[in-house]
C-alpha positions as CSV (number, residue, x, y, z in Angstrom):
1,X,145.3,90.7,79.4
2,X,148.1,93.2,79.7
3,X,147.7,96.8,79.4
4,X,149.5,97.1,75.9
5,X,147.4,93.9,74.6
6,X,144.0,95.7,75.8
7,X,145.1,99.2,74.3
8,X,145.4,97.7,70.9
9,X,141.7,95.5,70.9
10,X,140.5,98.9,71.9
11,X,141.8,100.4,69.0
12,X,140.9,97.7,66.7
13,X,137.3,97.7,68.0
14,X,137.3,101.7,67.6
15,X,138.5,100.9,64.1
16,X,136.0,98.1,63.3
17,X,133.5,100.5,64.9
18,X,134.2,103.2,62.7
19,X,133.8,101.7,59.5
20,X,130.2,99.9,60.4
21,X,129.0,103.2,61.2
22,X,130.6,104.6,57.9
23,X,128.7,101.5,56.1
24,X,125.9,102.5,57.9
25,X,125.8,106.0,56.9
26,X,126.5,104.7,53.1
27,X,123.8,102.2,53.0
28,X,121.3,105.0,54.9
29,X,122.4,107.3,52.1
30,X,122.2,105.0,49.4
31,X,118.3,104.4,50.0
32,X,117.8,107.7,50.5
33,X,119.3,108.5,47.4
34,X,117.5,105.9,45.8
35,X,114.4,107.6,47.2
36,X,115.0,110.7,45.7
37,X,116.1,108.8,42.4
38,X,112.1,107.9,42.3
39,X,110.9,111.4,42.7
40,X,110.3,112.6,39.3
41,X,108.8,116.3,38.9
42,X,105.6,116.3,37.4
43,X,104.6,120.1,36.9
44,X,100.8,120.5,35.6
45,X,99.9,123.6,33.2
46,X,96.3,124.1,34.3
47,X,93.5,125.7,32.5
48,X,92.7,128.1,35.8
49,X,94.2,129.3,39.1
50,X,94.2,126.6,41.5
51,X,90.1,126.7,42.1
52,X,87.8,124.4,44.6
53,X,86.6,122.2,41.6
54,X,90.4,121.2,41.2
55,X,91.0,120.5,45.0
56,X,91.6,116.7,44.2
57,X,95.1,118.1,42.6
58,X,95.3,121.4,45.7
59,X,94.8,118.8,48.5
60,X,98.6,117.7,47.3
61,X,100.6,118.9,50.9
62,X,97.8,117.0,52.7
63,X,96.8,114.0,51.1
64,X,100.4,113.3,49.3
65,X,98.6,111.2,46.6
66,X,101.8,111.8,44.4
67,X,104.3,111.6,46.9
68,X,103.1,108.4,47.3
69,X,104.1,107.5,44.1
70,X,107.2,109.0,43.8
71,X,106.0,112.8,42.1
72,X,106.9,115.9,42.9
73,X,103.8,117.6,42.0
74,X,104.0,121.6,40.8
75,X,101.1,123.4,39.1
76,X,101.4,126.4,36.8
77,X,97.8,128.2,36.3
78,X,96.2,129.2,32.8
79,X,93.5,131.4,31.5
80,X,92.0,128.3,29.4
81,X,92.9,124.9,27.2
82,X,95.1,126.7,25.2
83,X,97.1,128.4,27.3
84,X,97.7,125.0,29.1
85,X,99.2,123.4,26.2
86,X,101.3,126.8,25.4
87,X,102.6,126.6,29.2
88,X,103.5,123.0,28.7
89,X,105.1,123.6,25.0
90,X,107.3,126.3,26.4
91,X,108.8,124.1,29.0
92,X,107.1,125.4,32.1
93,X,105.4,122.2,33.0
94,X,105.4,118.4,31.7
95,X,101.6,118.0,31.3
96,X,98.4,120.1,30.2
97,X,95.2,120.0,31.5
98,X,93.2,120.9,28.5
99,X,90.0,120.3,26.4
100,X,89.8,118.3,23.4
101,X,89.1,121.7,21.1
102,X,92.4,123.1,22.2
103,X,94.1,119.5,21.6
104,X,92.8,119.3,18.2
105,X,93.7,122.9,17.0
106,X,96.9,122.4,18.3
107,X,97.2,119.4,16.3
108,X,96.2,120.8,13.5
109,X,99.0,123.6,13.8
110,X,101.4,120.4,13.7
111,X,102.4,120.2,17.4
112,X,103.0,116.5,18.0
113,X,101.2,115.7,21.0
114,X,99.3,112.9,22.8
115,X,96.4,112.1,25.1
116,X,96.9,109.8,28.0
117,X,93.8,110.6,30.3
118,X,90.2,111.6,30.3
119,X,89.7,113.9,32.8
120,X,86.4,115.0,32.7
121,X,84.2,112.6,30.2
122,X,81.3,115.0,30.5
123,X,81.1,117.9,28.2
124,X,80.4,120.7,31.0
125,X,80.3,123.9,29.0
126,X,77.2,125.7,27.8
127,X,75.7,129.6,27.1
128,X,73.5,131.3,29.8
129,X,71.2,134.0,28.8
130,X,68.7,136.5,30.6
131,X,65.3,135.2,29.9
132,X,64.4,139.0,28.7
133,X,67.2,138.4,25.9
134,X,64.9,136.0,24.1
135,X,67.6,133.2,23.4
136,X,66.9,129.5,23.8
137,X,68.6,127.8,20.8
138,X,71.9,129.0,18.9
139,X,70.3,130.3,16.3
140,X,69.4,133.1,18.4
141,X,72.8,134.2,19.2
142,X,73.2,135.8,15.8
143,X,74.7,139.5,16.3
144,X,74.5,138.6,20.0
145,X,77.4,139.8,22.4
146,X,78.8,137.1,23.7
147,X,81.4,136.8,26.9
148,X,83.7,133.8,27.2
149,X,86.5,133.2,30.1
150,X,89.4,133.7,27.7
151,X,90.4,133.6,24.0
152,X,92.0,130.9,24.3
153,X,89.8,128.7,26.8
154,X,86.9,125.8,26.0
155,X,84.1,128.8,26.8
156,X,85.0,130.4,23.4
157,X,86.1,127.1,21.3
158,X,82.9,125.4,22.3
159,X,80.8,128.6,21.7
160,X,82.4,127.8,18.4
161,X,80.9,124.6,18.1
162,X,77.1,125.8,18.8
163,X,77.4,128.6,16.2
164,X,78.8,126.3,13.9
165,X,75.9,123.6,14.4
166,X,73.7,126.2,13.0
167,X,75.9,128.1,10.2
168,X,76.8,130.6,12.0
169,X,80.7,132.2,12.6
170,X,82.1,134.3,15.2
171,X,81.7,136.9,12.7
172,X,78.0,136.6,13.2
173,X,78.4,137.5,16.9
174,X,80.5,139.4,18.9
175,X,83.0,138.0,21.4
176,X,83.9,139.8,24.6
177,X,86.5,138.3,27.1
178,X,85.0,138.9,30.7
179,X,87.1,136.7,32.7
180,X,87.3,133.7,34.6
181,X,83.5,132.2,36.3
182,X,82.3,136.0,35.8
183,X,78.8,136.9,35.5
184,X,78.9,140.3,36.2
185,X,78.6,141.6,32.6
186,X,75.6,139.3,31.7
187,X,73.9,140.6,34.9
188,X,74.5,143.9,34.1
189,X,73.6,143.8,30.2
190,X,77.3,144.7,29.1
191,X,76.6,141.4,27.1
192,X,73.6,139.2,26.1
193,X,74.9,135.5,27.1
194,X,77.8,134.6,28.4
195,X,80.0,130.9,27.9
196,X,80.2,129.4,30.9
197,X,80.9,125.9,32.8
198,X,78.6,124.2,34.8
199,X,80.5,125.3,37.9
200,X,80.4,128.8,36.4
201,X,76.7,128.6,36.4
202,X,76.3,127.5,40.1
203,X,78.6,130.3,40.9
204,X,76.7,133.2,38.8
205,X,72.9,131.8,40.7
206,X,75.0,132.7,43.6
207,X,76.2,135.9,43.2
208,X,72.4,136.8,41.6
209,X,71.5,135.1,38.4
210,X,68.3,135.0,37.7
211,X,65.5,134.1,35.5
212,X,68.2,132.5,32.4
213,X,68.0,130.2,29.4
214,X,70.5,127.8,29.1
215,X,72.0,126.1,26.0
216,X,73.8,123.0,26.9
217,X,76.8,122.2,24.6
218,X,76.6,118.4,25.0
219,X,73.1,118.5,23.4
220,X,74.8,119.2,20.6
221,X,78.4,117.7,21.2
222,X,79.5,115.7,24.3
223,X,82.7,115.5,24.1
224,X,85.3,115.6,27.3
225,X,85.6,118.7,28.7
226,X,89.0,118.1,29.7
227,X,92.0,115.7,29.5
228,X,95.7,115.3,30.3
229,X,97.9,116.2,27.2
230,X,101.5,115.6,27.0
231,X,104.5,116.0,23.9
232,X,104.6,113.1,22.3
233,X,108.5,112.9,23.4
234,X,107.5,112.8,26.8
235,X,105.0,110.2,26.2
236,X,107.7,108.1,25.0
237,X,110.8,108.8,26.9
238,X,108.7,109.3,30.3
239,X,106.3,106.4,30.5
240,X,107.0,105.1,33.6
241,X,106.8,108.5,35.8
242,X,103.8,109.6,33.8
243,X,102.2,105.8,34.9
244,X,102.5,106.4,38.3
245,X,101.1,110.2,38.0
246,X,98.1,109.1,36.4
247,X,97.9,106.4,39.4
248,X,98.4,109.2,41.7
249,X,95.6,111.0,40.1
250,X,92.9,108.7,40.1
251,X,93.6,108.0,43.6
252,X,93.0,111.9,43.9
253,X,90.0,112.1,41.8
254,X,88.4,109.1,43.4
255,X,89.1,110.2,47.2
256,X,87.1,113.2,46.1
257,X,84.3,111.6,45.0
258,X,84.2,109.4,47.8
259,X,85.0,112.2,50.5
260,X,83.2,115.4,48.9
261,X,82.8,116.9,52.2
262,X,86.8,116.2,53.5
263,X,87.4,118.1,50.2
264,X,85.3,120.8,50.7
265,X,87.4,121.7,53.9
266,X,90.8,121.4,52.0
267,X,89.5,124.0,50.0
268,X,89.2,126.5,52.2
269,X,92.7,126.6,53.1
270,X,94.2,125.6,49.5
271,X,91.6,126.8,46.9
272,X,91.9,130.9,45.9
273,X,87.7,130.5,45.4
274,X,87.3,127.9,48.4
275,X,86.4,130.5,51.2
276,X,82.7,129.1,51.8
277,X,82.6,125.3,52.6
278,X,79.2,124.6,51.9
279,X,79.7,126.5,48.2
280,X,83.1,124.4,47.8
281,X,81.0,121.0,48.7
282,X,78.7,122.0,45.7
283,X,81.4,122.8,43.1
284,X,83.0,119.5,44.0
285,X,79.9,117.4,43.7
286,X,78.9,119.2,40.0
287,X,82.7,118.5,39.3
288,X,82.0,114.9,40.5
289,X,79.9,113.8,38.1
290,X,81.0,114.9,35.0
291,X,84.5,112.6,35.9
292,X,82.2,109.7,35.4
293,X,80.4,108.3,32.3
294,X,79.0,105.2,30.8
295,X,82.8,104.3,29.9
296,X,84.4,104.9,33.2
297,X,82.0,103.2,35.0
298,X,83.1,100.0,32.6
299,X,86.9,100.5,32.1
300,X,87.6,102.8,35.3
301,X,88.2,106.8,35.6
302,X,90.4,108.5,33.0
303,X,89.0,106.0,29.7
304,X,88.4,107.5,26.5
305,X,86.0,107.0,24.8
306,X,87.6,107.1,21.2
307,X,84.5,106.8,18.9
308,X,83.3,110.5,20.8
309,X,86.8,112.0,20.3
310,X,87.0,110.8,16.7
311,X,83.5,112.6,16.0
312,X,84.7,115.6,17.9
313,X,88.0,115.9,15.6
314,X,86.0,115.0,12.6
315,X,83.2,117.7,13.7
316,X,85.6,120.3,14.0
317,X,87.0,119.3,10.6
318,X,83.8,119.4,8.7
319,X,83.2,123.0,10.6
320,X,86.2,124.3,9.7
321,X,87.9,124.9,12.9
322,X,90.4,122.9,11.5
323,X,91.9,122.6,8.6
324,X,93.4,119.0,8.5
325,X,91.7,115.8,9.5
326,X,93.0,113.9,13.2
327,X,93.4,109.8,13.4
328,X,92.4,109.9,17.0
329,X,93.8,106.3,17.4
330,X,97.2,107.9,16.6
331,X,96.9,111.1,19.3
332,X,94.9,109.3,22.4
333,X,96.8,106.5,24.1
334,X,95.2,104.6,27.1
335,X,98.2,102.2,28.2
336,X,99.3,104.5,30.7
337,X,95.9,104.6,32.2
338,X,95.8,102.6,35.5
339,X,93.8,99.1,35.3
C-alpha cells in the first residue's frame, strides 16, 4: 500500500471513528436524558418538621425508595393538617400529608381536592390529663384549658370532635397553642389537658408525665389519622408520577415496619427529634401499628376504608364543623394505590 493510499484509510478511519464516538455520546445522552425525563419532583407538605415517626420518608438519601421510581422527593414541614394542605394549595409542594378533619373543612370551603392514600388507618390522637385534674371522660373538659400542637393541626380538630360528642363547643373550654409533642405546660399546670398523639404521649412519660388519664379519640371516632391529599388537577393530569410515588412509599412504610431498628439508626442522623436510638425505635414501632388495620391487612397498606371516612364527613356535618355534606366516593380515590 503506498504512502498516499495509507494516508487517506487513516483519515477515513479517523473520520469513521469520529462519528461512532459522536453516536456514542448521542445515544449515552439520549438515555440519560430519558432518565431524567422520568424523574418527576414530588415535594411533600408535611404536618411537622421532619421527626423520627416520619423516618420512612427522612431515610430518602439512604434508602432511595423514590429514586427508585423515578421521584425526586422534597419535603416542606407544617405546624398541623391544615397547614399541609395550605403549603400544597400555594404551590410549595405537590402533595399534603394531612388528617381527614383538615380534608373535610377544606372541602367544605370548596377547595377541590382528592384522597389517594391512607396513611395512617388508626386514629392516633387523644387528651392527657393529670390524674389530680379529675378528668376521665369529655364531659369533664368543660371550662378546662386545653393545649393543642397548633390551630390548625388534628390535636385541636379532633379535640373538636370529643367536645362535640358530648354538646360541648370550644366556647366551653379554652384552647391554648403550646407547640409541637409539648408537655411542658400540662406538667407545670399552665393548662389542665393537653391534645396530643400517641407518640406525643410516649414522649411527655419521658420527659416526666406522670400519674394521667387518658381519653382516646378513636373510642369515640376512629377515623385515619392521616392521609395523602392532592388538587384534584393533579390527580388527573399527574397519575402516572403520583402511581409510582405511592409505590415508592409503601415500599418506605413497609421497610420500616419490617426493619424498625435499621430505622431507628437513620434517625439519628436525619430526624431533628431522632438523637436517642432506643427512644426513636419506640416512636417507630407506636407509629407502626397504627399504619395497619383490619383493611390493610386485606387490600394492602394505604386502603381506605370508605364506610369510616363517610361517617367521619357525615359526623362532622351533623356537629357542625362543617357546613355542607361530603360524597366521600367523590373525594377518596384508591386506583392509584399500588396492588
Amino acid at each position: 500500500m503506498t504512502d498516499s493510499i495509507a494516508k487517506r484509510w487513516s483519515r477515513r478511519a479517523a473520520r469513521i471513528g469520529a462519528r461512532m464516538t459522536l453516536v456514542g455520546a448521542l445515544a449515552g445522552l439520549a438515555v440519560s436524558g430519558a432518565y431524567a425525563e422520568q424523574m418527576d419532583k414530588m415535594t411533600v407538605a408535611g404536618w411537622s418538621k421532619p421527626i423520627s415517626e416520619i423516618t420512612n420518608l427522612l431515610a430518602e438519601p439512604d434508602k432511595g425508595f423514590f429514586k427508585a421510581r423515578g421521584i425526586e422527593l422534597g419535603y416542606v414541614p407544617g405546624t398541623g393538617g391544615g397547614s399541609a394542605i395550605r403549603n400544597m394549595l400555594s404551590g410549595e409542594a405537590n402533595i399534603a400529608f394531612t388528617d381527614p378533619a383538615s380534608f373535610y373543612q377544606a372541602l367544605d370551603k370548596g377547595e377541590k381536592l382528592i384522597a389517594i392514600y391512607n396513611i395512617y388507618p388508626q386514629n392516633v390522637f387523644n387528651v392527657v390529663a393529670p390524674k389530680s385534674s379529675g378528668i376521665t371522660k369529655p364531659g369533664d373538659l368543660k371550662g378546662k384549658r386545653i393545649g393543642v400542637y397548633s390551630l390548625s393541626s388534628g390535636t385541636r380538630q379532633n379535640l373538636q370532635v370529643l367536645l362535640h360528642q358530648v354538646g360541648l363547643t370550644e366556647k366551653d373550654v379554652t384552647i391554648e397553642v403550646t407547640g409541637l409533642l409539648n408537655f411542658a405546660p400540662v406538667m407545670q399546670g399552665q393548662v389542665d389537658a393537653t391534645a396530643a398523639t400517641d407518640t406525643g404521649l410516649f414522649v411527655g412519660k419521658l420527659k416526666g408525665l406522670k400519674e394521667f388519664n387518658v381519653i382516646e379519640v378513636r373510642d369515640y371516632l376512629n377515623v385515619p389519622s392521616d392521609m395523602f391529599v392532592v388538587t384534584e388537577k393533579m390527580y388527573m393530569e399527574q397519575q402516572d408520577a403520583l402511581a409510582r410515588f405511592l409505590v415508592a412509599y409503601r415500599d418506605s412504610a413497609q421497610w420500616m415496619i419490617d426493619n424498625p431498628e435499621e430505622a431507628a439508626k437513620v434517625a439519628v442522623k436525619r430526624a431533628i427529634n431522632g438523637r436517642n436510638e432506643d427512644i426513636n425505635l419506640e416512636i417507630i414501632k407506636i407509629r407502626n401499628v397504627s399504619t395497619v388495620s383490619e383493611t390493610t391487612r386485606k387490600k394492602g397498606l394505604g386502603h381506605f376504608d370508605i364506610d369510616l371516612l363517610q361517617k367521619g364527613a357525615d359526623t362532622f356535618f351533623e356537629l357542625g364543623l362543617i357546613k355542607r355534606k361530603v360524597d366521600i366516593s367523590n373525594v377518596v380515590k384508591s386506583d392509584l394505590i399500588p396492588r
